[in-house]
N, C-alpha and C positions, 0 to 999 in steps of 0.2 A: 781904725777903719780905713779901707784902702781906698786911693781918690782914685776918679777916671784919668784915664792919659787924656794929657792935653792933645787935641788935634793939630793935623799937621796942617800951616798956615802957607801962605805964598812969599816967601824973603829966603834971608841965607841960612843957607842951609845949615852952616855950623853953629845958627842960634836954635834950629830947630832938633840937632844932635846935640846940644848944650839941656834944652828943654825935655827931652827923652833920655839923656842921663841923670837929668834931677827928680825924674818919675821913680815917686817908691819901688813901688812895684817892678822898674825896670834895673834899679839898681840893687833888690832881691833875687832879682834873674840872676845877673850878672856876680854877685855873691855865689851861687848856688854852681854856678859854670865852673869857677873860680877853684870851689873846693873839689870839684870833681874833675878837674882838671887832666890830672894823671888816668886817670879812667878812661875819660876823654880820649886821648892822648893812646891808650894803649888798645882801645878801641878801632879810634882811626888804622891803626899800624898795622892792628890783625886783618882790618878790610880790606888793607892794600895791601897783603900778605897777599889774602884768600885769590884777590884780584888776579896779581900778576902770576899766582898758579892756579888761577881757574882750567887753564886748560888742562894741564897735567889731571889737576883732579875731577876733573870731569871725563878724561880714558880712563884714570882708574876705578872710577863710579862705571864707567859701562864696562869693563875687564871683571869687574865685579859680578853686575847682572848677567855677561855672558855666563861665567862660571858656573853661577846659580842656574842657572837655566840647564848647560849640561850634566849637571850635579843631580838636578830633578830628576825623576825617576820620571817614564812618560805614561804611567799610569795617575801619579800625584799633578803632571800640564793637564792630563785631560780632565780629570776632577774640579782641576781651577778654572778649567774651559767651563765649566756646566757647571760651576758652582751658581751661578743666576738661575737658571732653570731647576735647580738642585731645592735654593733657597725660597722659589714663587711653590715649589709640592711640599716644603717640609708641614707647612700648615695641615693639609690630606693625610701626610705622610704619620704625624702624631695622629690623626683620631684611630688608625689601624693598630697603635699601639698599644692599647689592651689585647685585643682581639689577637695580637702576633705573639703576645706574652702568653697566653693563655694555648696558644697552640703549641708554644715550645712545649710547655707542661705537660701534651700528651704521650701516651704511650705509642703512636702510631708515628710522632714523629721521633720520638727516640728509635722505633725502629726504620723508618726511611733513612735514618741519619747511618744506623749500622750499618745497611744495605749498601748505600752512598761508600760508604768505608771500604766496602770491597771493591780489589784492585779490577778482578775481572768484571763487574760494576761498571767502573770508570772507565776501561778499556772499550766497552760495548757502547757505551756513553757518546764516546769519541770517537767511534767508528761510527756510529749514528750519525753527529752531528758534520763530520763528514760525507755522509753520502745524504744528508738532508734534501739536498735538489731531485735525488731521486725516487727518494720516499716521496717528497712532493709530487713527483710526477707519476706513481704507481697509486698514490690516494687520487688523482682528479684520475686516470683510468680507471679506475676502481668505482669511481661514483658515477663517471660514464655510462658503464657498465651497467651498472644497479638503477638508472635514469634509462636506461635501453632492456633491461631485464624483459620484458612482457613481447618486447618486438623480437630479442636474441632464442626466448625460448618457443615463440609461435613460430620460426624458422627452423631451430634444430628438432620439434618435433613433427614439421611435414617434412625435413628431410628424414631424419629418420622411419616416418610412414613410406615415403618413395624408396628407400632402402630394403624397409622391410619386402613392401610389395617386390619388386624387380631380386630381391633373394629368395623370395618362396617361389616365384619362376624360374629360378636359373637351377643346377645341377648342383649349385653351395646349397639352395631350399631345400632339393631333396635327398643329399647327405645326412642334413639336420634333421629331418623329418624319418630318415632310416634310424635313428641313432637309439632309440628306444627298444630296435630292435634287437643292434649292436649292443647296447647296455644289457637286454636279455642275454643273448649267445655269449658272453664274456665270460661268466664260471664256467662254461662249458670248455672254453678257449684254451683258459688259463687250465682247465683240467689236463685234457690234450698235453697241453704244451708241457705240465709237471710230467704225464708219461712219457713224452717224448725227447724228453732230455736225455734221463737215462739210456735210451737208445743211442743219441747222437754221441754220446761219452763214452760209450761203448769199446773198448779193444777195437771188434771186428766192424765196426763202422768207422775209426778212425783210418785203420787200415784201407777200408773200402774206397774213403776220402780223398786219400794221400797217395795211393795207388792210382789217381787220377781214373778212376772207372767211373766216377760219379758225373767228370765233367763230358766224358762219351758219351754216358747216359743221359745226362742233360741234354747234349748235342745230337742224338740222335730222333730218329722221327717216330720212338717210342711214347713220348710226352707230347705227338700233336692231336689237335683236335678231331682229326678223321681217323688214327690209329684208335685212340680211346674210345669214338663210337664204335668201331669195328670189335673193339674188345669188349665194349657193353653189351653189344647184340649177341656175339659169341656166350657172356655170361646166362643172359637171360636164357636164352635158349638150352645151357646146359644144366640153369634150374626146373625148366619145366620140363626139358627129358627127364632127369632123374625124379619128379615128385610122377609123372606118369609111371615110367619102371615099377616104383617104388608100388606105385595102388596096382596098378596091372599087373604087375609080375612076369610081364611080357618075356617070351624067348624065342629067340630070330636064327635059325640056321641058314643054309648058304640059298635054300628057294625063298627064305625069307626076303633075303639080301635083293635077290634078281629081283622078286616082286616091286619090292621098294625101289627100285633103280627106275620104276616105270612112275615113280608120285616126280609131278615137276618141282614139288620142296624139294623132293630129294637129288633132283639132277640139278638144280639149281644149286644145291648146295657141295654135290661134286663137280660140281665146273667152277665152285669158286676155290676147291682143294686141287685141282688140276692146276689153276692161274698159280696160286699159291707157291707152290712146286716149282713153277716154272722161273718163279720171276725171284722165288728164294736162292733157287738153283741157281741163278745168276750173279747173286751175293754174295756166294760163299765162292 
């Protein structure tokens, strides 16, 4: 049974180091040092090893971690960055795990997955996610838009009421308003125009063309508005002589002639064959 150490008393002290080497217990210590001695001993050496190259091995402990660190891929820093926040959702993050399992199993994501697969897919992907600030900026006009719809459409239908009005006024209203007419006379147009083709392709109208007599003709003051009346009155008047001839049977010898030389149609109409004469005579 082991005795208490005697306490240390007030005298000399090499009676009180005599009395604490005669303690069992301290002379058990002292046995136990003894055989461990070399241990001891090889112990001390490494620590003052370790010691006097602390430094050294404490640059090669950070030459180390720098390494590491460039070595890291900066996808596997940022994982270790947000591994805390990674580790407070894994708890969320497991109860999604049936539910994620069970949607791999469908057929709808094996086919997004194929889709996914395709290059021009990913291409479109990526050009999305590129112009993402835009699309962002075409969806809020867009809902703008659709938040304004009631006000953008009560505007563009009185302008177009004031359009319509000030067009059925103007000379565009009554073009639009002939064109019913125009869509009638069209076959008749297009008839025309099938027989007068023929004509224009003609030999003797190409001739007539080319020979520049067309552009005389154009240019001359057979095509104005007061020749063409003068040649409509001339026509009329030469249909209703002939439909009278024709029922009357009428015949005029030369006392006829003098008679008539006294109706003022008829002098009126030789003083315009006199002028006629006179002023052709000067043409030629």
């Amino acid at each position: 049974m082991a005795t208490t150490p005697a306490p240390y008393v007030n005298g000399d002290a090499s009676q009180q180091l005599q009395a604490r080497l005669n303690d069992p217990q301290t002379a058990a210590a002292l046995h136990q040092i003894l055989d461990k001695a070399e241990l001891i001993a090889f112990a001390v050496t490494a620590v003052d090893g370790f010691l006097q190259r602390s430094e050294q091995i404490a640059d090669e402990a950070a030459r180390g971690v720098a390494d590491l660190k460039s070595s890291t891929p900066p996808e596997l820093t940022i994982l270790v960055q947000h591994l805390p926040q990674l580790l407070e959702l894994l708890p969320q993050l497991l109860v999604f795990v049936p539910q994620l399992v069970q949607l791999l199993n469908t057929p709808q994501f094996t086919r997004l997955l194929e889709v996914l697969s395709n290059p021009k897919t990913l291409d479109a992907i990526i050009v999305l996610m590129e112009n993402i600030d835009k699309l962002a900026f075409a969806i809020e006009a867009v809902d703008g838009f659709l938040q304004r719809a009631d006000t953008v459409i009560d505007n563009v239908a009185a302008g177009v009421k004031d359009a319509t009005a000030d067009l059925e006024e103007s000379d565009v209203g009554k073009l639009i308003g002939a064109l019913p007419q125009v869509a009638e006379a069209t076959p008749k147009l297009l008839d025309a125009t099938t027989q007068l083709l023929p004509i224009l392709a003609s030999e003797p109208m190409q001739n007539f063309i080319s020979s520049g007599a067309l552009d005389r003709l154009l240019n001359s003051g057979i095509l104005a508005s007061q020749t063409i009346n003068v040649v409509g009155h001339a026509g009329d008047a030469l249909v209703e002589s002939y439909d009278k001839t024709q029922a009357q049977e009428n015949r005029a010898g030369a006392l006829a002639v003098l008679r008539a030389s006294r109706d003022p149609d008829v002098q009126k109409a030789l003083g315009f064959l006199i002028e006629f004469g006179k002023q052709f005579g000067r043409e030629i």
